[in-house]
N, C-alpha and C positions, 0 to 999 in steps of 0.2 A: 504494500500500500504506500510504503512513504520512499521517496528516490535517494540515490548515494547523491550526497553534493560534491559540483562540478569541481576538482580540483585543477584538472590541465591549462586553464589560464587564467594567470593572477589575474588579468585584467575583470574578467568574469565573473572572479571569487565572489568579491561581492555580491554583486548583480544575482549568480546565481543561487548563492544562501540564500537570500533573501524573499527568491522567489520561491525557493524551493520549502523554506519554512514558513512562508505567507500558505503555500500548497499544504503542507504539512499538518498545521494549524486547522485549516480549512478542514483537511480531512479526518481532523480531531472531531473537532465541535461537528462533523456532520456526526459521527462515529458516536459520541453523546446524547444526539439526536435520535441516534438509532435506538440507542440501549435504551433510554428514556421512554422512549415508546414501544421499546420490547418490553419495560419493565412494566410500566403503564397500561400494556396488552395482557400483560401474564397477571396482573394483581385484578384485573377486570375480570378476565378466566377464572381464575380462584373461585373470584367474591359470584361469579354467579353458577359455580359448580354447586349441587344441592347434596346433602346426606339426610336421610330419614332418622332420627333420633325421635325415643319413647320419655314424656316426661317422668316427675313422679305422682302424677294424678293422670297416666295412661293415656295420654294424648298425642297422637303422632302427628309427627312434627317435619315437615318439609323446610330445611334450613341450609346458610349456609355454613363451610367450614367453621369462619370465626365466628359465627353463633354457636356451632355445635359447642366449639372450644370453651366459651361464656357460658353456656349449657351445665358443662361436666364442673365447671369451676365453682357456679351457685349447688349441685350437688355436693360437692366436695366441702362447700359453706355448712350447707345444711347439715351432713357427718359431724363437722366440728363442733354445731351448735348444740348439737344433740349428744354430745359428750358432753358439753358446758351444761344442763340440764339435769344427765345422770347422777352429775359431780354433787350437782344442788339436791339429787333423790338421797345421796348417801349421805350426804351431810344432815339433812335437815327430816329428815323421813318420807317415805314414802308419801305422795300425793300431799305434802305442804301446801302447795298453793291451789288447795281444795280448803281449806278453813275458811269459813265465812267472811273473819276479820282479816283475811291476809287477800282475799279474790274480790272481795265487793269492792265499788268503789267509795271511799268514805268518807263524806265531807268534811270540812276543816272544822269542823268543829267536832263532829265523833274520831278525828284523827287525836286529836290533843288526849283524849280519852284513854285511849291503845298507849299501851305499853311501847314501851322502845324497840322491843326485841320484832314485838307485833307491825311495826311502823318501818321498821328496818327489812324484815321479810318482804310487806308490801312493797317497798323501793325497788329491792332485790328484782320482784317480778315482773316490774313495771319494765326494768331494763331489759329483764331475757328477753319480755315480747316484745320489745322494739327490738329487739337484735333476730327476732324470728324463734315461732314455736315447733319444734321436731313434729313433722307429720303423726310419728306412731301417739303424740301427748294431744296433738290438737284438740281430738274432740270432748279429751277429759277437761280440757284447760279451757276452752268455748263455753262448754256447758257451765263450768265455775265460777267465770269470770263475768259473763256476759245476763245473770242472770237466769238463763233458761232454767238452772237445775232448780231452784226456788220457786219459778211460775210450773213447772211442771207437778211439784209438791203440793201443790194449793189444789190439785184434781184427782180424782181416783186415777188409780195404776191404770185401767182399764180405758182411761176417757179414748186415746186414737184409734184403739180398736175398736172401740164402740163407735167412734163418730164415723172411721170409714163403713160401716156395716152398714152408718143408718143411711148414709148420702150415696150408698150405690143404686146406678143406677137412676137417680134423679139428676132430670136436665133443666140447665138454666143456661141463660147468655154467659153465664163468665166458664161452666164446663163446654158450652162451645166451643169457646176463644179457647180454651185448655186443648181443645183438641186439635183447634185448629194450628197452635201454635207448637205441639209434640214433636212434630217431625222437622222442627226449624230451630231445634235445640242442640247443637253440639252434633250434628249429622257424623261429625267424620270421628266420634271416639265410639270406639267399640260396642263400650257399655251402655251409656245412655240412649245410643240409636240402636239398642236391641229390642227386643219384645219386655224382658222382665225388666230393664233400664225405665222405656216408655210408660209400662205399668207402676213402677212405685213414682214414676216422677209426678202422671197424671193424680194416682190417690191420693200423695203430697198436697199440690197444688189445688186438687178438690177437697180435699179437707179443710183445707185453710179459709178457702172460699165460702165455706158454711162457718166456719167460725167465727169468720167475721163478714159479713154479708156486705156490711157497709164498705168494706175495701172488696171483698169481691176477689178480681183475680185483674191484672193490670199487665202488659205486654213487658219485660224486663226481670218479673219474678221467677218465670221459667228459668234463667239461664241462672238465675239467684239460687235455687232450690236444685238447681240439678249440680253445680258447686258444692251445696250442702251434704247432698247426697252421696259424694263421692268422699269428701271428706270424714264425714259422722258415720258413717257405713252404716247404721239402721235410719230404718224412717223414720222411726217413732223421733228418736234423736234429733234426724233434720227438722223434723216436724217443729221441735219445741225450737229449735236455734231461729228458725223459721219467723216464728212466733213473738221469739224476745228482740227480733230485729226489726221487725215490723211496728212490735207496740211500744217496745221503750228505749231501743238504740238509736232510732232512724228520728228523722224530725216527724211531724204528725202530720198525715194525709199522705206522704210523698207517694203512694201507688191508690189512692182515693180518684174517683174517677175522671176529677176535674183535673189531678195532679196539682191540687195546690200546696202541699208540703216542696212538691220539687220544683214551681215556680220562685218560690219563698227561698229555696236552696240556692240556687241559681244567681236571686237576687243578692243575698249574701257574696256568693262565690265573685259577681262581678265589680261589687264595691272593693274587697278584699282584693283582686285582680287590677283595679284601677290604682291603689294607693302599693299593690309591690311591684307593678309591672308599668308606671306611666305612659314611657314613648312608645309602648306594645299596643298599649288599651288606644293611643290615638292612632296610632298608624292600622291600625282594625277599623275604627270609627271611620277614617279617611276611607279605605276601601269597601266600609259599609260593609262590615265583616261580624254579622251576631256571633260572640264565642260558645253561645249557649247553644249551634248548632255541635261544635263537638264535645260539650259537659254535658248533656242531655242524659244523654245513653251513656256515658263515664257515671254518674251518679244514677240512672234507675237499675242498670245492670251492676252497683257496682265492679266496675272496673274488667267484670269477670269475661266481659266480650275484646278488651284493648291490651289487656298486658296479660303475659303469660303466666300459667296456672300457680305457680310456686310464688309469684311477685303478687297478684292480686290475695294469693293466700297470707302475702307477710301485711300487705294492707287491712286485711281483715284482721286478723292476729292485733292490731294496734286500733281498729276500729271496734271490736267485741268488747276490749277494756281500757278506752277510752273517749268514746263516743263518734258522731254522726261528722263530725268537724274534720276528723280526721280525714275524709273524704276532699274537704275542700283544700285541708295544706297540700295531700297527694297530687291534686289540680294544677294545685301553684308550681309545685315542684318537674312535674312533669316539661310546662310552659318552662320552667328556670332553665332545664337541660337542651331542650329544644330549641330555644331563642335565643339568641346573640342582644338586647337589650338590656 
C-alpha cells in the first residue's frame, strides 16, 4: 500500500517525500475510514443479532446480545440479594419481617412507641426492599407488608372459594370485557396463554368484579392480576394482593369507571414532572406533546406492560411497602435516564 521513497535524485528527495507521505497519509486516514466503518458495521451486526433468553417469571425473551448480557447480570443481582436476605433469616429468625410491628407501615407517631430494636428491624426492611425482594420470599413479604395478610383475616378461610362458586357462570358487562380481554394478556408466555393460565386469570378477575361491583373490572387489571399470579403462585393469594392494591395501596377510583383516581394520578404526576423536568415539560408543550399519553398505561398496568418482568417486580417490591407514589418517582426516573435535560 504505501511506496519506497525516491532516493536516486537528490534533487527529487524532497519533492518526492513529500509527495509520497502526503500519499501515504492519504492512504492512512482512508484506511481509518475503512476500519471505522468496519467497526461501525460489525457493532451494528452484533446489536441486531437476537438470542432467545427465559426470564425469571418465564417469559421468553427475543433480545439482543448486550441485553442478554444485562439479563444474566440482574440475575446474578438477584442470587446476591437473596443471600443478603438469608443472612437476615439466620440472624434474626425465620420470617422476621412477618411481625406486625416490623411489616406494617407505622406512622410517626406509633413509630416513637416501638422499641428500638423494633424500629431498627423496620429500617433494616425498608432497605432490603428497595434493594429488591428474592422471588422465592416475595409473596411471603407482599402478603406482610402490603396488608393483604390482615384484610384477608377479617373473612372466613373459605370466602374465595365460596365467592368463585357463587359468581360462576353469571354474566355481566365487566365478565365480558374479562373475556374479551383473556386472550390479549401476555399471549407469548407459556402459562398464562394456556387453558389452566386463562382459567385462574379469568376466576381472579371475576371475583374481584363481584366484590366490588363498583370498580367492576377496568382494561389494565388483567395484565395486573396475571403479574400477580405468576408471582403469588395461588389464586387465593393473588386474589387478596389483588384486593389490598386496589383498596388501600393505589389512590381511590384509579380502575373506577370514569378512571378518576388515574386522572387525579396523572394530574399529580404532571405538576411533579413540570417542577423536576422544566425545559422537558416546555419543549413537550411546544410540540403539543400530552405526557399523559405515555403515563396512562405506565400507571393502570402498572409498569407491568413497559419494563421487564424482574424491574416492574422491584417497583412493586417498593410500591407494596411504600405506597401508590412510588409509581410517580418510577415516572420521573424513567424520563431522568431517557432525556438529556
Amino acid at each position: 500500500m504505501y511506496r519506497p521513497l525516491n532516493s536516486e535524485s537528490s534533487g527529487l528527495e524532497c519533492s518526492s517525500t513529500t509527495t509520497t507521505t502526503t500519499t501515504a497519509s492519504s492512504a492512512w486516514g482512508m484506511e481509518r475510514k475503512e476500519m471505522k466503518k468496519s467497526t461501525t458495521a460489525s457493532n451494528h451486526v452484533r446489536r441486531n443479532i437476537k438470542v432467545k433468553v427465559v426470564d425469571l417469571y418465564n417469559f421468553n425473551l427475543e433480545v439482543s446480545r448486550e441485553d442478554a448480557v444485562t439479563i444474566n447480570q440482574v440475575l446474578e443481582r438477584v442470587k446476591e440479594q437473596g443471600r443478603v436476605w438469608w443472612a437476615m433469616e439466620a440472624k434474626n429468625g425465620a420470617g422476621w419481617y412477618l411481625q406486625p410491628e416490623i411489616s406494617s407501615q407505622a406512622d410517626v407517631n406509633r413509630m416513637s412507641s416501638l422499641s428500638l430494636s423494633t424500629i431498627t428491624s423496620s429500617m433494616q426492611l425498608k432497605k432490603l426492599i428497595r434493594k429488591g425482594i428474592p422471588p422465592s420470599l416475595r409473596p411471603r413479604v407482599w402478603m406482610a407488608v402490603s396488608g393483604a395478610t390482615k384484610k384477608q383475616s377479617t373473612v372466613p378461610e373459605s370466602y374465595y372459594q365460596d365467592l368463585t362458586q357463587a359468581v360462576k357462570g353469571r354474566v355481566t358487562p365487566a365478565t365480558r370485557q374479562i373475556d374479551h380481554d383473556l386472550g390479549r394478556t401476555f399471549p407469548t408466555h407459556a402459562w398464562i396463554d394456556s387453558a389452566d393460565g386463562r382459567a385462574a386469570l379469568r376466576r381472579l378477575l371475576v371475583a374481584y368484579s363481584f366484590r366490588d361491583s363498583r370498580v367492576g373490572y377496568c382494561q389494565g387489571m388483567n395484565f395486573v392480576a396475571a403479574m400477580l399470579l405468576l408471582v403469588m403462585k395461588t389464586e387465593e393469594d393473588a386474589f387478596w394482593m389483588l384486593a389490598v392494591l386496589l383498596e388501600n395501596v393505589l389512590f381511590n377510583d384509579c380502575y373506577a369507571e370514569n378512571l378518576y383516581g388515574c386522572h387525579v394520578e396523572q394530574r399529580v404526576y404532571k405538576d411533579m414532572f413540570k417542577k423536576k423536568f422544566p425545559r422537558l415539560a416546555t419543549h413537550l408543550e411546544n410540540i403539543e406533546f400530552d405526557v399523559s399519553l405515555v403515563t396512562t398505561e405506565w400507571f393502570l398496568c402498572l409498569f407491568a406492560k413497559s419494563l421487564p418482568s424482574e424491574t416492574t417486580m422491584r417497583v412493586w417490591d417498593v410500591m407494596f411497602n411504600e405506597g401508590a407514589n412510588t409509581l410517580c418517582l418510577v415516572a420521573l426516573a424513567i424520563f431522568k435516564v431517557t432525556h438529556n435535560f
